[in-house]
C-alpha positions as CSV (number, residue, x, y, z in Angstrom):
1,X,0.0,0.0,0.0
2,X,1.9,3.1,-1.1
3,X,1.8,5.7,1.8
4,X,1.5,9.7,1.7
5,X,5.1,10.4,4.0
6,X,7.2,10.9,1.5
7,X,9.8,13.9,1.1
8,X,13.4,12.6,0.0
9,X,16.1,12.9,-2.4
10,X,19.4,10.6,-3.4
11,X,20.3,12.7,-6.0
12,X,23.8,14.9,-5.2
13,X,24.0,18.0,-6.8
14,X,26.0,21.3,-7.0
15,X,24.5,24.6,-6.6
16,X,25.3,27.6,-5.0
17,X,21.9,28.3,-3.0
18,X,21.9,29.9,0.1
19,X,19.7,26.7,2.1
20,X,22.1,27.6,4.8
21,X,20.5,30.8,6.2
22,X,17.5,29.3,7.0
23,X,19.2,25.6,8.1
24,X,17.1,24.3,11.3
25,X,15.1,27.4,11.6
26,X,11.3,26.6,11.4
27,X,9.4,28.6,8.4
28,X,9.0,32.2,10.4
29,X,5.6,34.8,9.3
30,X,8.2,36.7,7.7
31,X,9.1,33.8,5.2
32,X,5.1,33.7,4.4
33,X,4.8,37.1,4.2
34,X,7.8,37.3,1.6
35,X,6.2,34.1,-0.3
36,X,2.4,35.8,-0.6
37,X,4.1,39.2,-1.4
38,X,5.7,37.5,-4.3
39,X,2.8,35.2,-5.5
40,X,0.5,37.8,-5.6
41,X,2.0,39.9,-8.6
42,X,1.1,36.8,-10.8
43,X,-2.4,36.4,-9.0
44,X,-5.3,38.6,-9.7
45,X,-9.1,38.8,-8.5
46,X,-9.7,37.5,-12.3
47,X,-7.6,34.8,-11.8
48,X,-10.2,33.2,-8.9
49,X,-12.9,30.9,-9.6
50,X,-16.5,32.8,-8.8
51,X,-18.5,31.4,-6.3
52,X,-20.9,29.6,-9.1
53,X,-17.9,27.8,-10.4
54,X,-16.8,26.6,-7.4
55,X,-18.1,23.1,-8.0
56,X,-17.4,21.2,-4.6
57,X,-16.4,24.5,-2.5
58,X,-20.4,23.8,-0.2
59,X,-20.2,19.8,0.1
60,X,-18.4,17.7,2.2
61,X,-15.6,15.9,-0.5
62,X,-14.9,13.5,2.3
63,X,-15.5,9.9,1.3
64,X,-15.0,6.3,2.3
65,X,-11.9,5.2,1.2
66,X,-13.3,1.8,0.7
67,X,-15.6,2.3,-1.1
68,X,-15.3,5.9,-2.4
69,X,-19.2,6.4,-1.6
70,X,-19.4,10.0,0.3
71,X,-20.3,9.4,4.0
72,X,-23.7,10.7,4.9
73,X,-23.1,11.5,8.9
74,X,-20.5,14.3,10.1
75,X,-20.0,14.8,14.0
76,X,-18.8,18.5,14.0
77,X,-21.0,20.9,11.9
78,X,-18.4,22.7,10.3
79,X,-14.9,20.6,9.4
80,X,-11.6,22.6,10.6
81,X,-8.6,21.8,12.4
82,X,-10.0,22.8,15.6
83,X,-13.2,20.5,15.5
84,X,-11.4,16.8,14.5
85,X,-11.5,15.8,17.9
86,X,-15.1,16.0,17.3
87,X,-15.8,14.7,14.3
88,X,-16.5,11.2,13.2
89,X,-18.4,9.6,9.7
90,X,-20.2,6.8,9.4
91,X,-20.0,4.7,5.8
92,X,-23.9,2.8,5.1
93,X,-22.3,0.9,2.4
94,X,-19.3,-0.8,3.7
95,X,-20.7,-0.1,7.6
96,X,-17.9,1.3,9.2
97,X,-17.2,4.1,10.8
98,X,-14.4,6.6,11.1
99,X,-12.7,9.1,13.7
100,X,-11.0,12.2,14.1
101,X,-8.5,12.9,16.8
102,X,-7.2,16.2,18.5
103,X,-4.9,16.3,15.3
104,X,-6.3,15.1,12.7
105,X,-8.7,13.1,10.9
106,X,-7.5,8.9,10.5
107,X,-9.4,8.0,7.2
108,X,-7.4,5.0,6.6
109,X,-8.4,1.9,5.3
110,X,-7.6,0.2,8.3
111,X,-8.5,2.8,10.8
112,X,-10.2,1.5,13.9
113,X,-8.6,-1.8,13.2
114,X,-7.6,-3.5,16.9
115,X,-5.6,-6.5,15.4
116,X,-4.1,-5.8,12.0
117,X,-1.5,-4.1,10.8
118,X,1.2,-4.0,8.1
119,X,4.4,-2.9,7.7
120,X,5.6,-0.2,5.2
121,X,8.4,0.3,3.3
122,X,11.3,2.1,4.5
123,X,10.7,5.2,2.5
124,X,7.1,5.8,4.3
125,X,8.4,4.2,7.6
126,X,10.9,7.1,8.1
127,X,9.2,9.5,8.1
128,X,7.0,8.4,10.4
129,X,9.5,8.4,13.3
130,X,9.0,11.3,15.4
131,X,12.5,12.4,15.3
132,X,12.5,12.6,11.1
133,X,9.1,14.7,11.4
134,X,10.6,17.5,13.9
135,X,13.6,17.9,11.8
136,X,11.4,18.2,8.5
137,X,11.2,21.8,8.6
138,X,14.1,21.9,10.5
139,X,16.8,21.3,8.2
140,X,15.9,18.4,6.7
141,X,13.7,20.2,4.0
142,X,16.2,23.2,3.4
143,X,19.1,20.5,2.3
144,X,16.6,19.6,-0.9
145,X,18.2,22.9,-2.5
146,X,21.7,21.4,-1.9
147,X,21.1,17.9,-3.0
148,X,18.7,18.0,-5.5
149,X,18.3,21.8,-6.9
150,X,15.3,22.6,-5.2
151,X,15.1,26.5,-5.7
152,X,13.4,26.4,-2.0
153,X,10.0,26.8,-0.3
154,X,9.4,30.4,-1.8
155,X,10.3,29.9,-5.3
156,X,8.2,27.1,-5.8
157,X,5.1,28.3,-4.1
158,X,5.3,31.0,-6.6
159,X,5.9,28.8,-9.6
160,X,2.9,26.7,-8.5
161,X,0.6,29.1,-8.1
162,X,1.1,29.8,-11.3
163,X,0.0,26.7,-13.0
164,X,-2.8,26.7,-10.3
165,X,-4.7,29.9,-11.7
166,X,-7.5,28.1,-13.6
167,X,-8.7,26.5,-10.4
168,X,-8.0,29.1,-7.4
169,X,-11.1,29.5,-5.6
170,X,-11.8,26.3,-5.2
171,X,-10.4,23.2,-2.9
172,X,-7.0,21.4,-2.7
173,X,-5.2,18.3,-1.6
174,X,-1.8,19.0,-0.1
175,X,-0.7,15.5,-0.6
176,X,2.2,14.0,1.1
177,X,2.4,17.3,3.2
178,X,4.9,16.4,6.0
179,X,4.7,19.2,8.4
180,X,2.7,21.1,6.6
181,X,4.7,23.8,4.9
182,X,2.7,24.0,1.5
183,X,-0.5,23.7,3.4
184,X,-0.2,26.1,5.6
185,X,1.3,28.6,2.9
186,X,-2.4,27.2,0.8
187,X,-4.4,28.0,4.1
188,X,-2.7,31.3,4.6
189,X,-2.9,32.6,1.3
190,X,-6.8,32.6,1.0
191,X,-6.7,31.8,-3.0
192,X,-8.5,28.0,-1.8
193,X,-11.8,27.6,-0.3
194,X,-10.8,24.4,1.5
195,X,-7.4,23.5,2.1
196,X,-6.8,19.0,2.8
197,X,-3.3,18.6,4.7
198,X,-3.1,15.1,4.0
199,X,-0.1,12.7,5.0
200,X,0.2,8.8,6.2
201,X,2.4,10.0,8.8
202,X,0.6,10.4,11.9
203,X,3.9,11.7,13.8
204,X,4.3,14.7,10.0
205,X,0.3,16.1,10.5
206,X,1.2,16.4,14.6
207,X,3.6,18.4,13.7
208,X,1.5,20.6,11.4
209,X,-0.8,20.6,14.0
210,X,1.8,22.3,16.3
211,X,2.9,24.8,13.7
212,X,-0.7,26.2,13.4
213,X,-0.9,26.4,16.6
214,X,2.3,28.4,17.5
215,X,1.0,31.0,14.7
216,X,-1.6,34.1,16.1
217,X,-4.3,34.5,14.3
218,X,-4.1,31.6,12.0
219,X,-6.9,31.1,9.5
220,X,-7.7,27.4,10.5
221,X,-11.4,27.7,9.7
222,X,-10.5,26.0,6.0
223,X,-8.1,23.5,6.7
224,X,-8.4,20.5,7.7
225,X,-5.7,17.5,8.6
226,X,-6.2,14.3,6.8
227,X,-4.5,10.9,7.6
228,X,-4.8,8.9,4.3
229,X,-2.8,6.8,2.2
230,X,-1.9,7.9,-1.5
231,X,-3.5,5.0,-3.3
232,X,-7.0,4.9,-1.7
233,X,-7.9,8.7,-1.5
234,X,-11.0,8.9,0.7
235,X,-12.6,11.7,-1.5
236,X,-15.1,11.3,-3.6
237,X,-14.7,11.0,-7.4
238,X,-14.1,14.2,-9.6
239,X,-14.9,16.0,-6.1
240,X,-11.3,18.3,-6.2
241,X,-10.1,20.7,-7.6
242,X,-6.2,20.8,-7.5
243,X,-3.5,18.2,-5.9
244,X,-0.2,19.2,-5.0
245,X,2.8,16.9,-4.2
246,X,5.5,18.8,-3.2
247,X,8.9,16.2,-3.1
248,X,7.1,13.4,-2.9
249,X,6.8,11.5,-6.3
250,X,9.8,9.2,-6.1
251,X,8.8,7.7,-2.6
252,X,5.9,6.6,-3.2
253,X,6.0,2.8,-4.2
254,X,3.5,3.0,-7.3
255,X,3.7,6.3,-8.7
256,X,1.3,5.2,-11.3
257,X,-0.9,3.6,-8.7
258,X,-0.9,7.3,-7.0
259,X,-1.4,9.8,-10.0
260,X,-4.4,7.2,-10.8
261,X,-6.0,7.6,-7.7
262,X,-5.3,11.8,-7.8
263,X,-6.9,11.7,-11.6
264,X,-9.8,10.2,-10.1
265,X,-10.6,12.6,-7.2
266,X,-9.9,15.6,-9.7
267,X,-12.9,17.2,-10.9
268,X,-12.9,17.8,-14.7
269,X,-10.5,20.2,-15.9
270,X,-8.7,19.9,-12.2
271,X,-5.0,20.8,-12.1
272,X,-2.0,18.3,-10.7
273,X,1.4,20.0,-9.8
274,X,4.4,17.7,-8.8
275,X,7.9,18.5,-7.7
276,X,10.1,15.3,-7.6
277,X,14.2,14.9,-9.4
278,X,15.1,13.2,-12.2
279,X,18.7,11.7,-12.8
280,X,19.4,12.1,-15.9
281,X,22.4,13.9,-17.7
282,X,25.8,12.5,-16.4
283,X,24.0,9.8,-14.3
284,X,22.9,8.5,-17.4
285,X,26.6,7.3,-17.6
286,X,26.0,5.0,-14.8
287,X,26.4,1.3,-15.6
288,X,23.4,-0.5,-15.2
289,X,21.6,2.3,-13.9
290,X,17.7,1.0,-14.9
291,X,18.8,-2.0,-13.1
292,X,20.5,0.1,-9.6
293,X,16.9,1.8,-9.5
294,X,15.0,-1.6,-9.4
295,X,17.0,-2.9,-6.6
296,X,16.7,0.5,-4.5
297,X,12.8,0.9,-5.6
298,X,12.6,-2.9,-4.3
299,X,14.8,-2.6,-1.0
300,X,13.4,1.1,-0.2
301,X,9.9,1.1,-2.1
302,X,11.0,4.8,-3.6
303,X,11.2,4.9,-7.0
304,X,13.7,7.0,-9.0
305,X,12.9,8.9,-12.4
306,X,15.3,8.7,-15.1
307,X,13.7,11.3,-17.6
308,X,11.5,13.8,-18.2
309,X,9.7,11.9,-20.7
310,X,9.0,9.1,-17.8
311,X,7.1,11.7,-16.0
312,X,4.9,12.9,-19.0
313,X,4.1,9.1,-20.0
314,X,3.0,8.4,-16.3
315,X,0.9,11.6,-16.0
316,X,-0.6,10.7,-19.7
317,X,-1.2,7.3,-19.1
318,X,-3.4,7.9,-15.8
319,X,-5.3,10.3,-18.3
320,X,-4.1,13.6,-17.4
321,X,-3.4,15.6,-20.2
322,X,-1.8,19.3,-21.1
323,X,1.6,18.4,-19.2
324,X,4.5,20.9,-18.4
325,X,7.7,20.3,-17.1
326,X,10.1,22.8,-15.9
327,X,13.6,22.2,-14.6
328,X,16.5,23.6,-12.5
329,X,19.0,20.8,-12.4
330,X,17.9,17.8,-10.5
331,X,14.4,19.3,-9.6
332,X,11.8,19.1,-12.1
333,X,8.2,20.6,-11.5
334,X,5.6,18.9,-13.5
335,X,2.1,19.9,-14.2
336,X,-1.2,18.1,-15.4
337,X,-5.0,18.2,-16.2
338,X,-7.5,16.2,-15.7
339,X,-9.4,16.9,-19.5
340,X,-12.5,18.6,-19.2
C-alpha cells in the first residue's frame, strides 16, 4: 500500500543556493509574508474561480476510502482543524465508521482496526519516526536545494501558483504534506476555499498541527488535517479541484498507482502540480543504472525517475493531459490536467 510520507532525495547535486541561512530554523511569518508578497503579482481577482464555479467549495468531499461512496453523517458541523477531535463519519455501504482525533482526521483503510496491521516500506516508515518529522522543517527540508536543486519553499510556491490559476477559488489536496509547509502557505494565502493537509504520517500532520498552533491568528477555519494513504484517497470521485505533491513523487511505491487515484478525485479540468528529481544527464553514464533503480525501488519502495519523458508518460497514461515540465537541475516541476 503506497503511503502519503514521502519527502526525500538521493540525487547529489551542485548549486550555490543559500539553504544555509535558514538551516534548522522553522518557516517564520516573515518567510510567508515574503512568499504571498511574491505570488501575488502573478495572481489577480480575475484569476479566482466565482463562487458559481466553485463546484465542490459547499459539500463535504470526504469519502469512504473503501468504497469511495461519500459518508452521509459528520460529527462537527463545520470541518476545521479545531473540530477533529469532534468529528467522526459513518460509511452505510461498507458499515464502518471513522474518527478524528485532536490532530487530525484517520481515514485510513484500516482505521479503527484492533488487530491488524502492516508494515511499510522504509521510504514511508521514516518519516513516520518522530524524530524525522521535527527535523522536516528543521533542516531536513532546506538540504533539498543542496542535494537536488530545489530552488526552495518560496520559489516554488510562486511557480505553482502559477499553474494553479485556472482552479483558485476552489479546494486542494496538499498531498504527502509532511509538516505542513505548502498547506499552511495554501491555508494562509486565502486563494482556496478548503485546504486538505493530507499525510500517512501520523507523527508529519502532529507536527503541522503544532505549527498552526504556534501562529496568532491563524486562518484554521478551511483546513483541515487528513490521515490517508496515496493509493485509496478517501474523497469522492471528480470532487477536487487541484493536488499538490511537493517532493514526494519518487517515494511513493506506485507512482502510477498514486497519480491514478489523484486523476480520479480531480474534478474535470482539475490541475495536478508535482515537484520530484530526475537523474538524468551525467548519471545517465551509470552502468546499469535502470537495473540500480530496481534494486533501490525494491529494498526502499522509492522509485527514481530517469527522464522527463517518464514523468509525462505516467501523467498521460493515468489520463491527465496538457503536461508541463520545468527544470532547475535535478528538480523538475511537473504539471497536469484532468481533460474537461
Amino acid at each position: 500500500m503506497a503511503s502519503l510520507s514521502c519527502h526525500f532525495v538521493l540525487a547529489p547535486s551542485r548549486i550555490g543556493l543559500n539553504s544555509t541561512r535558514t538551516l534548522l530554523k522553522p518557516w517564520s511569518t516573515q518567510s510567508f509574508a515574503r512568499v504571498f508578497a511574491r505570488a501575488s503579482i502573478t495572481v489577480t481577482e480575475s484569476d479566482l474561480i466565482s463562487n458559481d464555479e466553485k463546484v465542490t467549495a459547499n459539500k463535504s468531499l470526504l469519502a469512504c476510502p473503501i468504497c469511495y461512496e461519500p459518508f452521509n453523517s459528520i460529527g462537527a458541523t463545520q470541518l476545521s482543524v479545531n473540530t477533529s477531535a469532534q468529528s467522526s463519519f459513518h460509511c452505510c455501504t461498507c458499515r464502518k465508521e471513522y474518527f478524528g482525533n485532536e490532530t487530525h482526521l484517520n481515514l485510513t483503510v484500516a482505521s479503527g482496526s484492533n488487530a491488524y496491521d502492516e508494515s511499510m516500506p522504509a521510504s514511508t516508515e521514516i518519516f513516520r519516526t518522530p524524530v524525522v518529522s521535527f527535523l522536516y522543517e528543521r533542516g531536513w527540508r532546506q538540504t533539498f536545494s543542496v542535494l537536488g536543486g530545489f530552488p526552495g519553499a518560496e520559489k516554488e510556491f510562486e511557480m505553482m501558483i502559477d499553474y494553479l490559476k485556472p482552479v483558485l477559488g476552489g479546494n486542494i489536496i496538499d498531498a504527502s504534506c509532511g509538516s505542513g509547509m505548502f498547506s499552511r502557505l495554501f491555508a494562509k494565502s486565502g486563494l482556496f476555499s478548503r485546504v486538505v493537509a493530507l499525510d500517512f504520517s501520523e507523527n508529519m500532520l502532529q507536527e503541522c498541527f503544532k505549527f498552526i498552533k504556534e501562529e496568532e491568528n491563524f486562518p484554521t477555519e478551511n483546513l483541515i488535517l487528513v490521515r490517508a494513504d496515496i493509493s485509496r484517497l478517501p474523497f469522492a470521485t471528480s470532487s477536487i479541484d487541484a493536488v499538490h505533491a511537493g517532493a514526494a513523487l519518487h517515494c511513493w511505491p506506485s507512482p502510477s498507482a498514486a497519480v491514478a487515484e489523484i486523476s480520479r478525485v480531480l474534478r474535470p479540468g482539475g490541475v495536478f502540480v508535482a515537484t520530484t528529481y530526475i537523474l538524468d544527464g551525467l548519471y545517465s553514464l551509470i552502468p546499469l543504472l535502470g537495473s540500480v533503480r530496481q534494486i533501490i525501488g525494491e529494498i526502499s519502495g522509492s522509485h527514481i525517475f530517469l527522464s522527463e519523458g517518464e514523468l509525462k508518460d505516467l501523467c498521460a497514461t493515468c489520463g491527465l493531459l496538457d503536461i508541463t515540465v520545468v527544470r532547475n537541475r535535478r528538480f523538475v516541476m511537473i504539471s497536469a490536467r484532468k481533460p474537461s
